[in-house]
C-alpha positions in Angstrom: -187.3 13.3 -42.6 -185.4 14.8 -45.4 -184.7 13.0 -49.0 -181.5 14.7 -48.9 -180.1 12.5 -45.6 -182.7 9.8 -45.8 -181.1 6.9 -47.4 -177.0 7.7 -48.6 -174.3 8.6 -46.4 -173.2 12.7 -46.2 -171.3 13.6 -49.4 -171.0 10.3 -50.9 -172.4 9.1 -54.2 -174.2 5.4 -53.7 -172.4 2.3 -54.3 -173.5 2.3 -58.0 -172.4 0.7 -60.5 -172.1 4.3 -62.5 -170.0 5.6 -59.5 -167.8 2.6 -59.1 -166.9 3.0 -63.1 -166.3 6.9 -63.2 -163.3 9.6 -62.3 -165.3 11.5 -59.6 -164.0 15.4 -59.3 -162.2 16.1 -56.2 -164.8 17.4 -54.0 -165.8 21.4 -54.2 -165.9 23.5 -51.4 -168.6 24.2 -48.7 -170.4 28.0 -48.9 -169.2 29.6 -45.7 -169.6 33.5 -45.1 -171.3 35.9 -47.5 -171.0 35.7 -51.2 -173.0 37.6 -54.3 -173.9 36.5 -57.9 -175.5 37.5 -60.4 -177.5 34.0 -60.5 -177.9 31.5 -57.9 -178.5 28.0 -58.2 -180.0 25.6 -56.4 -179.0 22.2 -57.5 -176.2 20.3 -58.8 -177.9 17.6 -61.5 -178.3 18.1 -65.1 -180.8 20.9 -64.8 -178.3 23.0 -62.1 -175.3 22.3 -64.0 -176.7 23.3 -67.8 -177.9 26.3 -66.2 -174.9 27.5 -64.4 -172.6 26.6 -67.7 -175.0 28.5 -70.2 -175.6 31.7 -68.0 -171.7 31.5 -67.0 -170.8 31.3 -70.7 -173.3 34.3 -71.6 -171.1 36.8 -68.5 -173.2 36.5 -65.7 -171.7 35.7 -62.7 -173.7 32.6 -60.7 -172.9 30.4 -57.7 -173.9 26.7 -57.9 -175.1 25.2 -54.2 -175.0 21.6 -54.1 -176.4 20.0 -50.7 -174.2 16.3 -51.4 -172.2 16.1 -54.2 -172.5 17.1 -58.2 -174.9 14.4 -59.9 -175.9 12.7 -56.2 -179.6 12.6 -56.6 -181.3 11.1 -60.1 -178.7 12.7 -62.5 -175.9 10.0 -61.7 -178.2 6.9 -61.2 -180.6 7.1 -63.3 -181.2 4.3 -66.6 -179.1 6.5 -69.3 -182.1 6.8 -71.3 -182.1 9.9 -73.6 -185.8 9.3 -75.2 -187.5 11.5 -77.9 -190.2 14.1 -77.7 -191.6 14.0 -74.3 -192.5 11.8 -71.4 -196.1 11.6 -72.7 -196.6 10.7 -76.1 -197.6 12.5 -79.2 -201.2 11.1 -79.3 -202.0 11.8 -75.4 -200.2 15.5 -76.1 -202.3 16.0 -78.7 -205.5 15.3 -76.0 -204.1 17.5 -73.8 -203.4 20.2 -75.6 -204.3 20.5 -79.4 -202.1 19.2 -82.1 -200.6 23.4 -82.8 -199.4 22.9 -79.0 -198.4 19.4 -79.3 -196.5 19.9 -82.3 -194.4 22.6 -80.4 -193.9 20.6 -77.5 -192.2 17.4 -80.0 -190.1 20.2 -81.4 -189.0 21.2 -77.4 -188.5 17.7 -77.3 -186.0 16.6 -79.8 -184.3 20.0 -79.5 -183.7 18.7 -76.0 -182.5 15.4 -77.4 -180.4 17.2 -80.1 -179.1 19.6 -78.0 -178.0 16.9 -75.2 -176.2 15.0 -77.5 -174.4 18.3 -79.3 -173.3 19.2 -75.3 -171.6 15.9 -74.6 -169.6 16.1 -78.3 -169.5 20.1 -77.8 -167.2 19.3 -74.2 -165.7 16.0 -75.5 -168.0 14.1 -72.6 -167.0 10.1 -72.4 -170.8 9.1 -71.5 -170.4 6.4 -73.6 -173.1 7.6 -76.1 -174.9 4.8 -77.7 -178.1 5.4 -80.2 -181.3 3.2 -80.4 -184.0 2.5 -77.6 -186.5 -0.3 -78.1 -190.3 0.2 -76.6 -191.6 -3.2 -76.4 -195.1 -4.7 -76.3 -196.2 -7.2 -73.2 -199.5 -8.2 -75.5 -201.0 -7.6 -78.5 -202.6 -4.1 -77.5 -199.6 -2.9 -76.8 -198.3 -4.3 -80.4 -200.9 -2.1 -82.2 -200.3 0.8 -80.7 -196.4 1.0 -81.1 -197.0 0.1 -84.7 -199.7 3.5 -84.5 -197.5 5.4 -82.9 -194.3 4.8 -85.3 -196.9 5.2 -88.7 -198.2 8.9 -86.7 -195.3 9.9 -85.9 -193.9 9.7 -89.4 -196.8 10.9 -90.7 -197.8 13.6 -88.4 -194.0 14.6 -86.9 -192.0 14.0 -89.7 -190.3 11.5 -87.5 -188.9 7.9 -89.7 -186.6 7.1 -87.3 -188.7 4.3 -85.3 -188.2 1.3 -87.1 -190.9 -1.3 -87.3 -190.0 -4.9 -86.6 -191.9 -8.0 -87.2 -192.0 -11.0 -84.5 -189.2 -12.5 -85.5 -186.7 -9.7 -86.2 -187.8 -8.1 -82.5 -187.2 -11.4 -80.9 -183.5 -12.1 -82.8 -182.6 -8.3 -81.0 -184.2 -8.8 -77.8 -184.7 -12.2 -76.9 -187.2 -12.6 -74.2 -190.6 -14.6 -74.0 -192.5 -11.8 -72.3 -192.4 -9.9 -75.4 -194.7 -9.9 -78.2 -192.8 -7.7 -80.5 -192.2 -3.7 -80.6 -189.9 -1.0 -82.0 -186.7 1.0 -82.2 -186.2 4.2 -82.1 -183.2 5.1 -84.1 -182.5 8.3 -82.6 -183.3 7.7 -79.2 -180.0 7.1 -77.1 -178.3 5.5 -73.9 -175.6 6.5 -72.1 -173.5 6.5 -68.7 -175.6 9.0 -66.4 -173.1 9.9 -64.1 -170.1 10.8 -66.3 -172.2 12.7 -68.3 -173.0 14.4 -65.2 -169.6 15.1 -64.0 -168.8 16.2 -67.4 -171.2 19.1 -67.2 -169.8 19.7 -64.0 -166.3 20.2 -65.4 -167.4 22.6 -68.3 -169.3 24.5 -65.6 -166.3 24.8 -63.2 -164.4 25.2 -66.2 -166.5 28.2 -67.4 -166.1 30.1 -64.1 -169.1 29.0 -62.2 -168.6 29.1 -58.4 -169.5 25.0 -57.6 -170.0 24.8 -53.7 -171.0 21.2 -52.4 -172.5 19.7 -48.9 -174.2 23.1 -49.0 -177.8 22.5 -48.6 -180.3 25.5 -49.2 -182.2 25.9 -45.7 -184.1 29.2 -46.6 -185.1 31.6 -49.7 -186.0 34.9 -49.4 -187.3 36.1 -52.4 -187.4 39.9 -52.8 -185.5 42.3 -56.2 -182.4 40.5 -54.6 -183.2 37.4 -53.3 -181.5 35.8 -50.4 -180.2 32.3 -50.4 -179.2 30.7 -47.0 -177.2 27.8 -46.2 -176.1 26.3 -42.6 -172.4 28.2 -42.9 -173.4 31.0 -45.5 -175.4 32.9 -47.7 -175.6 34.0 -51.0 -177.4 37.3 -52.7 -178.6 37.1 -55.8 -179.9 38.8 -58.4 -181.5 36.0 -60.1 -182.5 32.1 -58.6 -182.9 28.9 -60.4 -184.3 25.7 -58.3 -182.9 22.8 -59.9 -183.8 20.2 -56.7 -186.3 17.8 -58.4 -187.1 15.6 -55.7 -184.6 16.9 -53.3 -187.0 20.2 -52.7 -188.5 19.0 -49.6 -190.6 22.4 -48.3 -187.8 25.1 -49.7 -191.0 26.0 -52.2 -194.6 24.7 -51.4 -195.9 25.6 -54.4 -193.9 23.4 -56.7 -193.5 20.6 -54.1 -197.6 21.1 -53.9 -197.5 19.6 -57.7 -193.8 18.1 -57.8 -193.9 14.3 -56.2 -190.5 12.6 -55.1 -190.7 8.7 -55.3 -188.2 6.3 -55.2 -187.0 4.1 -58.1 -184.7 0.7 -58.1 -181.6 -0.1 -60.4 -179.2 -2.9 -60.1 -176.2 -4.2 -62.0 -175.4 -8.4 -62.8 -172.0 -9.8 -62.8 -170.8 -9.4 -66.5 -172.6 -11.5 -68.7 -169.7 -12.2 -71.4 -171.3 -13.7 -74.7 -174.3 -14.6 -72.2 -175.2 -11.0 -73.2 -176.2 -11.7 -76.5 -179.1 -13.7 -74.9 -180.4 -10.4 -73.5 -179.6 -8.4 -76.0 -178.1 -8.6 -79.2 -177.9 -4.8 -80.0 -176.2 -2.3 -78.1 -179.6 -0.6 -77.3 -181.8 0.8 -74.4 -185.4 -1.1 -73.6 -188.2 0.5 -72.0 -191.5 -1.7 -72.0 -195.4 -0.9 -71.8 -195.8 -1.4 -68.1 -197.4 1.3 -65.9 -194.4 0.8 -63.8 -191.7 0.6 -66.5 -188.9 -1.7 -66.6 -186.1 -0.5 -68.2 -182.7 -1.8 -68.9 -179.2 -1.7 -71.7 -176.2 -3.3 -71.6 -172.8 -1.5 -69.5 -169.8 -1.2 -71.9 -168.2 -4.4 -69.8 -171.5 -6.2 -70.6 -173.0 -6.3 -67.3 -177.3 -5.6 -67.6 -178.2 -2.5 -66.0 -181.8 -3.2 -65.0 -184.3 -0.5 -63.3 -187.7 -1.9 -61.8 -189.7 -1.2 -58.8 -191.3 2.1 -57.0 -191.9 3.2 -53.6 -193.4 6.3 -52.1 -191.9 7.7 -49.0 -188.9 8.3 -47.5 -187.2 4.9 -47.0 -185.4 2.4 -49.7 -186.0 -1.4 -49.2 -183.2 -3.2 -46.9 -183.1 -5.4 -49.8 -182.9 -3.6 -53.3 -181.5 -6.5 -55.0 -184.9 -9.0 -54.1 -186.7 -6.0 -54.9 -185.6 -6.0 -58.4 -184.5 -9.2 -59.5 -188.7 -10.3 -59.4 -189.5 -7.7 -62.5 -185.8 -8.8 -63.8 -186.7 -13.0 -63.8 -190.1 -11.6 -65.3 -188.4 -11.0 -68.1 -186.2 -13.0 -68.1 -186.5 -16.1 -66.2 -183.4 -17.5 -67.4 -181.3 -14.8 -65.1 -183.1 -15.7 -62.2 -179.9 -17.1 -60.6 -177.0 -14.4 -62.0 -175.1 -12.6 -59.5 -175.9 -9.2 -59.2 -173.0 -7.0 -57.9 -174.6 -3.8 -57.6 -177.7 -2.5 -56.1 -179.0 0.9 -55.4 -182.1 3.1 -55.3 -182.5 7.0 -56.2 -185.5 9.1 -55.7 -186.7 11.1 -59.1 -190.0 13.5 -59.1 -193.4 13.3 -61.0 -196.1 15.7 -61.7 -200.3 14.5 -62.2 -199.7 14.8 -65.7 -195.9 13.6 -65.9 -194.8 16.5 -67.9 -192.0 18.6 -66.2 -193.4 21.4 -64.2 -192.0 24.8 -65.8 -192.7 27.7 -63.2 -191.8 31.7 -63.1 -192.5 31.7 -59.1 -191.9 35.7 -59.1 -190.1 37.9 -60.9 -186.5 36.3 -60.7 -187.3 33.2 -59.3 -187.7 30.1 -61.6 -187.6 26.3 -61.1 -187.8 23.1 -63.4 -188.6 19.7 -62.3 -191.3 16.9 -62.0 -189.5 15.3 -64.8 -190.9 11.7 -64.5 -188.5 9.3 -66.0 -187.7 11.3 -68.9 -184.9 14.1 -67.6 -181.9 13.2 -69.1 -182.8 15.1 -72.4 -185.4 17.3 -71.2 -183.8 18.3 -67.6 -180.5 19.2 -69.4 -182.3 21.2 -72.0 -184.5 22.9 -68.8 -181.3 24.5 -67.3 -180.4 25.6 -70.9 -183.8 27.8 -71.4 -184.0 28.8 -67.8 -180.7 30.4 -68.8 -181.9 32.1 -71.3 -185.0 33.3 -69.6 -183.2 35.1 -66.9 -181.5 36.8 -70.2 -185.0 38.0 -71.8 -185.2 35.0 -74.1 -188.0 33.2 -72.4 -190.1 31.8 -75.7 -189.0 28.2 -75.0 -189.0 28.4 -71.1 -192.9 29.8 -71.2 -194.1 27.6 -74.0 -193.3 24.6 -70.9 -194.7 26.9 -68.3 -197.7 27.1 -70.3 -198.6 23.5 -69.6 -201.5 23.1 -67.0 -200.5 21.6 -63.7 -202.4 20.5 -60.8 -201.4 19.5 -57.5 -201.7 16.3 -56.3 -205.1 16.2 -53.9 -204.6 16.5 -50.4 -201.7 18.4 -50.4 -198.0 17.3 -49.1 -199.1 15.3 -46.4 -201.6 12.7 -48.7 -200.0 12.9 -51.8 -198.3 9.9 -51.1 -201.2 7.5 -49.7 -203.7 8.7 -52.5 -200.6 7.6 -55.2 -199.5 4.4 -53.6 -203.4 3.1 -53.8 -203.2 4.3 -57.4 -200.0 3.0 -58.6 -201.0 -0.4 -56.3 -204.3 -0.7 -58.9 -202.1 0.2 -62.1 -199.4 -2.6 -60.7 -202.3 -5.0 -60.7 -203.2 -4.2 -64.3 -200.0 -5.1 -65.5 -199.7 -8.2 -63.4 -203.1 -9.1 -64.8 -202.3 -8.0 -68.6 -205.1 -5.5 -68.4 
């Protein structure tokens, strides 16, 4: 079974809360017949759509293929979250890789952050842009090291922006007895995912990309001019970018050999009214210390976006809502009874390491993904330097590429068993406060 056609209908976005609350573009057309470009991509999220508006805006010529719609996959449902640095943190960077290599890979990171936010004022986006995320500790282990983490990053990044807050002051901003404290970062963000998406894809069209959608990529042949094939067409290229995430089923074995697709949960309540200053009483983003992270912010109609809940395979739950709504009453047990009005699922991808896989697979073939919960920012900053590597400016896209990768044991076909008992013992370490 394919991702693409597993669980949403052909062409349409989910019955999200993001796509019942946007302007969606009137649809683009399907590829039929032969076409040629410069650059092909393969993809229509943030990493697709950055790519095919920076090399459009540099003169190249490039044809976007889309196999549902612009922003259909993780880009439009995602939780909005525009973190800093990179999905692992400084400290476990540092292990990985030396502090040299760790401090270049925070400085990828906020540039991604930076530069995200400079695109959506740069193209006048309305993705409802909104600074401040909180990182909150479940126990007093957690406590410490968020308090460590704020003093080395000031002291080791030059970072001041995460603010440290006592019991009391965390409690007053988010109000919830499963806390036991935590911090803000300042210059983290939130926003709407999928007009942020849809803006990108305007610019792109705007800039003379080629956007063709329900156009799914059946075959690449790779060669000085590669060959991309769709059911109705094909496209030649001199230059391909795979931008699929966890929509690349077996199109390339060797990144879906260390790119996983799982499949994460977000719903929407009824709005809360003032009852939303008992969730939260700043307009920020929360992410807490769980293996399986919660995370959740406030909708500008004051509804709480909530995202909780994995599964590995093809198939969402028949019931998303129950799915969520035990993490959500964990939290807080006070909502156990709201309404929820929206309820969807959307399937992201993770690497081993959960750092975005960066690959050169020949010598005009490149791909970015394995993003794992952290792609706003760093997907949208991946189509951006895969741009300027097909151009000869490749420092930014090989210093990524240069991060060790290994694929997940037993291939394709056991990935998923051998990470569902894994994730199964980390879910029991966070039930059990371990």
């Amino acid at each position: 079974m394919n991702l693409l056609h597993a669980n949403d209908r052909p062409g349409r976005y989910p019955d999200s809360y993001y796509a019942a609350t946007v302007d969606a573009l009137p649809p683009f057309p399907v590829l039929k017949g032969a076409h040629k470009a410069d650059v092909c991509i393969v993809g229509g999220g943030y990493t697709g759509l950055s790519a095919a508006l920076h090399a459009a805006e540099a003169g190249l010529s490039v044809i976007l293929l889309e196999a549902q719609r612009v922003g259909f996959g993780a880009s439009g449902r995602n939780g909005g979250q525009l973190g800093s640095g990179q999905r692992q943190d400084q400290q476990a960077l540092e292990s990985m890789v030396g502090l040299d290599d760790a401090r270049r890979l925070w400085t990828l990171g906020e540039e991604a952050k930076n530069f995200t936010k400079s695109l959506i004022s740069k193209h006048n986006i309305d993705a409802e842009l909104q600074p401040g995320i909180a990182w909150t500790a479940l126990g007093k282990s957690d406590l410490l090291h968020l308090h460590d983490y704020a003093a080395h990053l000031n002291a080791r990044y030059d970072y001041p922006h995460v603010e440290v807050l006592n019991d009391s002051d965390f409690a007053r901003i988010i109000p919830s007895p499963a806390y036991v404290g935590g911090v803000v970062d300042r210059d983290g963000a939130h926003l709407h995912p999928l007009k942020f998406a849809l803006g990108l894809a305007r610019a792109t069209r705007d800039a003379g990309v080629q956007i063709f959608e329900r156009s799914e990529v059946h075959d690449l042949v790779e060669g000085a001019t590669a060959t991309i094939r769709t059911g109705a067409g094909h496209v030649t290229a001199d230059h391909v970018i795979l931008a699929c995430n966890g929509y690349l089923g077996t199109l390339q074995r060797r990144v879906a050999a260390r790119v996983m697709p799982i499949n994460n949960y977000v719903i929407a309540t009824e709005p809360l009214g003032d009852a939303a200053a008992d969730v939260l009483a700043e307009d920020i983003a929360v992410a807490d210390s769980k293996f399986v992270v919660n995370y959740y912010r406030l909708s500008s109609d004051k509804r709480l976006i909530f995202g909780g809940g994995e599964s590995y395979g093809y198939k969402f739950p028949r019931d998303i809502a129950a799915k969520v709504r035990k993490p959500l009453t964990d939290i807080y047990p006070h909502l156990r009874d709201v309404r929820i009005d929206y309820a969807w699922g959307g399937t992201l991808a993770i690497t081993m390491k959960r750092m975005p896989y960066f690959a050169r697979l020949s010598a005009n073939v490149l791909s970015a993904s394995g993003y794992s919960g952290h792609g706003v920012g760093t997907a949208t900053h991946a189509g951006w330097l895969m741009a300027k590597a097909i151009q000869g400016q490749a420092s930014g896209f090989d210093a990524m590429a240069s991060l060790p990768h290994l694929p997940f044991p037993g291939g394709p076909a056991l990935r998923t068993p051998f990470l569902a008992a894994a994730m199964s013992w980390f879910a029991l370490r966070d039930r059990l406060g371990v």
